[in-house]
C-alpha positions in Angstrom: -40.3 183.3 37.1 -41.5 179.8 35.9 -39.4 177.1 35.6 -40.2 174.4 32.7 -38.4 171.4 30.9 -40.7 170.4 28.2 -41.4 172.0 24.8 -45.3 171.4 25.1 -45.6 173.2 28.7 -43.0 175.9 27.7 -45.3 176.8 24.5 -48.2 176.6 26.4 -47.5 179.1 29.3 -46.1 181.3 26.1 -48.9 181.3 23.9 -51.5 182.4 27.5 -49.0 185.0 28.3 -49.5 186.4 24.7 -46.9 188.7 24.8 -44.0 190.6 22.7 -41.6 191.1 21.9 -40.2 187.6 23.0 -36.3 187.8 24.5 -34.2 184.9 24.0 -30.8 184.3 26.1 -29.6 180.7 25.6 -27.0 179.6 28.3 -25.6 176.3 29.2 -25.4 177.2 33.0 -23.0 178.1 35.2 -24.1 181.6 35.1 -21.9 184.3 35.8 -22.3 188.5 35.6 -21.9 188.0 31.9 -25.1 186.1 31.7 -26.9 188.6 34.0 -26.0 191.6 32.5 -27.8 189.4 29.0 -30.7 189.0 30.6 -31.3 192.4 32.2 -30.6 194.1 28.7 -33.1 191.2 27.9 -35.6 192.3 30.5 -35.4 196.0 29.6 -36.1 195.4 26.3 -39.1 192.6 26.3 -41.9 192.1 28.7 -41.3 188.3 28.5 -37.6 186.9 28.7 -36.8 182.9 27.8 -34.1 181.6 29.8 -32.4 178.6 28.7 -30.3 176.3 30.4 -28.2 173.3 28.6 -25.4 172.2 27.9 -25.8 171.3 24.1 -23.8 168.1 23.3 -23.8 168.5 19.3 -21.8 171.4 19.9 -19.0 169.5 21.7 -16.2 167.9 19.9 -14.1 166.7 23.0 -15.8 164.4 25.3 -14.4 165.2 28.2 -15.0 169.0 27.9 -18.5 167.9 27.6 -18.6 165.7 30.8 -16.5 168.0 32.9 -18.5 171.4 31.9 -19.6 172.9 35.0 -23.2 172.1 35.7 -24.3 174.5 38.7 -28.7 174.5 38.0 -29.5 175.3 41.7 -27.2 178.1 42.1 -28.3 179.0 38.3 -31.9 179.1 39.5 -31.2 181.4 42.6 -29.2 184.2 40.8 -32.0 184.0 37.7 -34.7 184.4 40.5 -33.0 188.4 41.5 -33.0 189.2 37.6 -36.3 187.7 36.5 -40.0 188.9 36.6 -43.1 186.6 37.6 -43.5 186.4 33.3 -40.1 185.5 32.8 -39.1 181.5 32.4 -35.9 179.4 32.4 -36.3 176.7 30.5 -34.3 173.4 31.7 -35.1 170.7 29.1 -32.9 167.5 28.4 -31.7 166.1 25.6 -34.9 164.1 24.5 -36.8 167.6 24.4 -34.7 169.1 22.6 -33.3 166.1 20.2 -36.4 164.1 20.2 -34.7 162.9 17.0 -31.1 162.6 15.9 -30.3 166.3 14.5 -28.4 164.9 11.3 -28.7 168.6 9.6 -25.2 170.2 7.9 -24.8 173.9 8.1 -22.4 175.3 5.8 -20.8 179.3 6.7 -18.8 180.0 4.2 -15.4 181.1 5.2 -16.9 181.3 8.8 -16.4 177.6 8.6 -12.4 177.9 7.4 -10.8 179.9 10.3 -10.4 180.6 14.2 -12.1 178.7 16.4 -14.0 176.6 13.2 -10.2 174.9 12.1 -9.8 174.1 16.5 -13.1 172.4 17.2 -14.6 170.8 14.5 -18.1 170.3 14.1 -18.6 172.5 17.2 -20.5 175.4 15.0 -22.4 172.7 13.3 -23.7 171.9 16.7 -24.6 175.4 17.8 -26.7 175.9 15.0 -28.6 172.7 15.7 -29.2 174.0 19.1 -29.8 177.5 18.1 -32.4 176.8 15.0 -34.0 174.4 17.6 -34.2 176.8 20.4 -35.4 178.9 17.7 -38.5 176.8 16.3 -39.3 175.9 20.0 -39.4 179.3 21.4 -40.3 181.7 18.4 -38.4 184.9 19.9 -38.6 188.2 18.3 -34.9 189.0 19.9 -32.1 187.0 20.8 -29.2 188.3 23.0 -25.9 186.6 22.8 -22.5 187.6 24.5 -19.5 189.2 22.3 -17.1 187.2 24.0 -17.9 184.4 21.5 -17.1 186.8 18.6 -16.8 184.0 15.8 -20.5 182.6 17.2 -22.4 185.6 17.3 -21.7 186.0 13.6 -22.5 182.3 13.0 -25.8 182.7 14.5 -25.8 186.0 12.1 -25.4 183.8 9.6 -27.8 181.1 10.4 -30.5 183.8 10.9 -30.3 184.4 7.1 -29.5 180.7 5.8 -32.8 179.9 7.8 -35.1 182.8 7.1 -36.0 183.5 10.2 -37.3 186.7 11.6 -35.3 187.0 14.8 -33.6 189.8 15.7 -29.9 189.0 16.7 -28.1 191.4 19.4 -24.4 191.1 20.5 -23.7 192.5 24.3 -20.0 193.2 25.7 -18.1 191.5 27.7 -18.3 191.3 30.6 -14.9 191.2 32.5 -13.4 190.2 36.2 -11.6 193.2 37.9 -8.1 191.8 36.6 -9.5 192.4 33.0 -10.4 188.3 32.2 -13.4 187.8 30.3 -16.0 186.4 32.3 -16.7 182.6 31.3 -18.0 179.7 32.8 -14.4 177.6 32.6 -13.0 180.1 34.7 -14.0 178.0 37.7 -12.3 175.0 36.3 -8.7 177.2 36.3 -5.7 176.0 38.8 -4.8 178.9 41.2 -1.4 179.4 40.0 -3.1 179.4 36.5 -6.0 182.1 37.5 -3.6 184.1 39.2 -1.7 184.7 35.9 -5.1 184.4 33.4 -5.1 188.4 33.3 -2.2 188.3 30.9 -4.8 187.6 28.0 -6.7 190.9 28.5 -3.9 193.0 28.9 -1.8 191.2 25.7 -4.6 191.8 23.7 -5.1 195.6 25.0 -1.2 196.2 24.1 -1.7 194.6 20.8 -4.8 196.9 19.9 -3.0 200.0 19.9 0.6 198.9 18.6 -1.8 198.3 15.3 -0.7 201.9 14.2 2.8 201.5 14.1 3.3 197.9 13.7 2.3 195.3 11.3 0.4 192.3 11.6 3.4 189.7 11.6 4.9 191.3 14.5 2.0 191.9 16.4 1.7 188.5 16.2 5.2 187.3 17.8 4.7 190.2 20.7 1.3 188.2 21.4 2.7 184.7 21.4 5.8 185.7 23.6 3.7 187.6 26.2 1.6 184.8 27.1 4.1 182.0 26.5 6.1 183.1 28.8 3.8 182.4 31.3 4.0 178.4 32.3 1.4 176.9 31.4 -0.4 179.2 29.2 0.3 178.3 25.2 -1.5 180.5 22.1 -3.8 177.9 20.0 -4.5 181.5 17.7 -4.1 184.9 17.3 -6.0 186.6 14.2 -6.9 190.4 13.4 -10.2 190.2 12.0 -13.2 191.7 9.9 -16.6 191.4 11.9 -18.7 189.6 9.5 -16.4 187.6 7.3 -13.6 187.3 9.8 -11.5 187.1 7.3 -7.7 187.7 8.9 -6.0 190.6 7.8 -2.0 189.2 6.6 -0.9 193.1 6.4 -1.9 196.3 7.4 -2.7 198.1 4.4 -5.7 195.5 4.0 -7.3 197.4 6.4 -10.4 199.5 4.9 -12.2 202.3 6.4 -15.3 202.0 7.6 -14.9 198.1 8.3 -14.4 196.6 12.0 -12.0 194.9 13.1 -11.3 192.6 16.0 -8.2 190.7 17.6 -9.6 187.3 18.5 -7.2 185.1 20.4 -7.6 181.6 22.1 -5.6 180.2 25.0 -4.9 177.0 26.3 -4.3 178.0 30.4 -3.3 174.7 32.0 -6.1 172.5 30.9 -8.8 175.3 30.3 -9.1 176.6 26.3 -10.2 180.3 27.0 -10.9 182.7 24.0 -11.2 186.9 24.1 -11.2 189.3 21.7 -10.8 192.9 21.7 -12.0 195.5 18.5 -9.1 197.3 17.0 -9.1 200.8 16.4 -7.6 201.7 12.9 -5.4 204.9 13.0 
């Protein structure tokens, strides 16, 4: 693999390589199996895979998550050198690469902008697709792979694909979990041990709340998801929504529910000072 941090060098070795499709997996470090299992399915799809690592801060509307988000790039580098080929390249650029220019730009999502994680961290999608579209004029890829474990992302980058025109292809992989059932992420290294120890409670809430969907309705599923966790110290509920997968529109009661449509229980967590988020689809019976 090659390593590069500016545009001009990055476009270069692209354009000699000459070859497609392109694969696409944006990162902001701190890898983890979730990342690696992105850029194998990457890998197995495209005979030249763009790596990129950093850690956007458009797409940050808390200042201190932004300056205590884990930043591991020689670690990063070693675990991307067992995945990667000899045409494969990470890209590492900073912030002048990539912002050479103030990115002023407004995106508008439509009711992707009005619920979940949109009404918790303002601005936040705004900044991923300033990143994103960047990434995406910079590189050129013909497929982009992002992780389902951001549920309400992947369907803004959807989105963005379509505002922007662009041709890219836009591919959602599963989520990747630890053995207790918690969803891989790169704040999970930030967690207290008495926190971590008790983080497992999110999967298996959400798992329980995916099936009582058949006999229970939406208010109640609700509660049940609230208490389970709360009753853990130091874990509190920011959100719990049942959800369509493109409009994520939340579903008030049950008999909204439509055949043929997906649906998904997103849920974000504050455990101790970590925000963690999960979703799981839900199977209507």
């Amino acid at each position: 693999m090659k390593v590069l941090c500016a545009v001009k060098e990055l476009q270069t070795r692209l354009c000699k390589l000459h070859l497609a499709p392109v694969g696409f997996v944006p990162t902001m470090g701190a890898l983890h199996e979730g990342h690696l299992s992105l850029v194998k399915s990457a890998a197995e799809q495209c005979p030249v895979v763009v790596v990129s690592i950093y850690v956007n801060p458009t797409q940050f509307n808390d200042k201190n998550d932004l300056k205590n988000y884990p930043r591991t790039l020689k670690n990063d580098l070693e675990l991307l050198e067992k995945v990667l080929r000899e045409s494969d390249i990470v890209f590492t650029p900073d912030n002048k690469e990539i912002y050479p220019e103030e990115d002023k730009r407004e995106f508008h999502f439509g009711n992707l902008d009005n619920v979940m994680e949109a009404m918790h961290r303002p601005g936040h999608f705004n900044g991923v697709a300033q990143v994103v579209s960047r990434f995406f004029e910079i590189i050129e890829p013909d497929i982009a792979f992002f992780g389902m474990k951001d549920f309400q992302q992947l369907a803004v980058i959807k989105e963005l694909v379509k505002l922007t025109g662009s041709n890219v292809k836009v591919t959602g992989n599963p989520i990747i979990r630890e053995k207790d059932g918690l969803a891989m992420s790169s704040r999970n290294v930030l967690l207290e041990p008495h926190i971590r120890n008790n983080a497992s409670v999110i999967y298996k809430t959400i798992s329980a709340a995916s099936i009582m969907i058949s006999e229970k309705e939406i208010a109640e599923i609700k509660t049940f998801v609230k208490n389970s966790i709360g009753k853990f110290e130091g874990f509190d509920v920011e959100y719990f929504d049942i959800v369509d997968d493109t409009e994520l529109t939340p579903v008030i009661k049950r008999s909204e529910m439509q055949k043929g449509k997906r649906y998904f229980a997103c849920i974000a967590v504050m455990a101790g000072k970590v925000r963690l988020i999960d979703n799981i689809e839900i199977g209507l019976v």
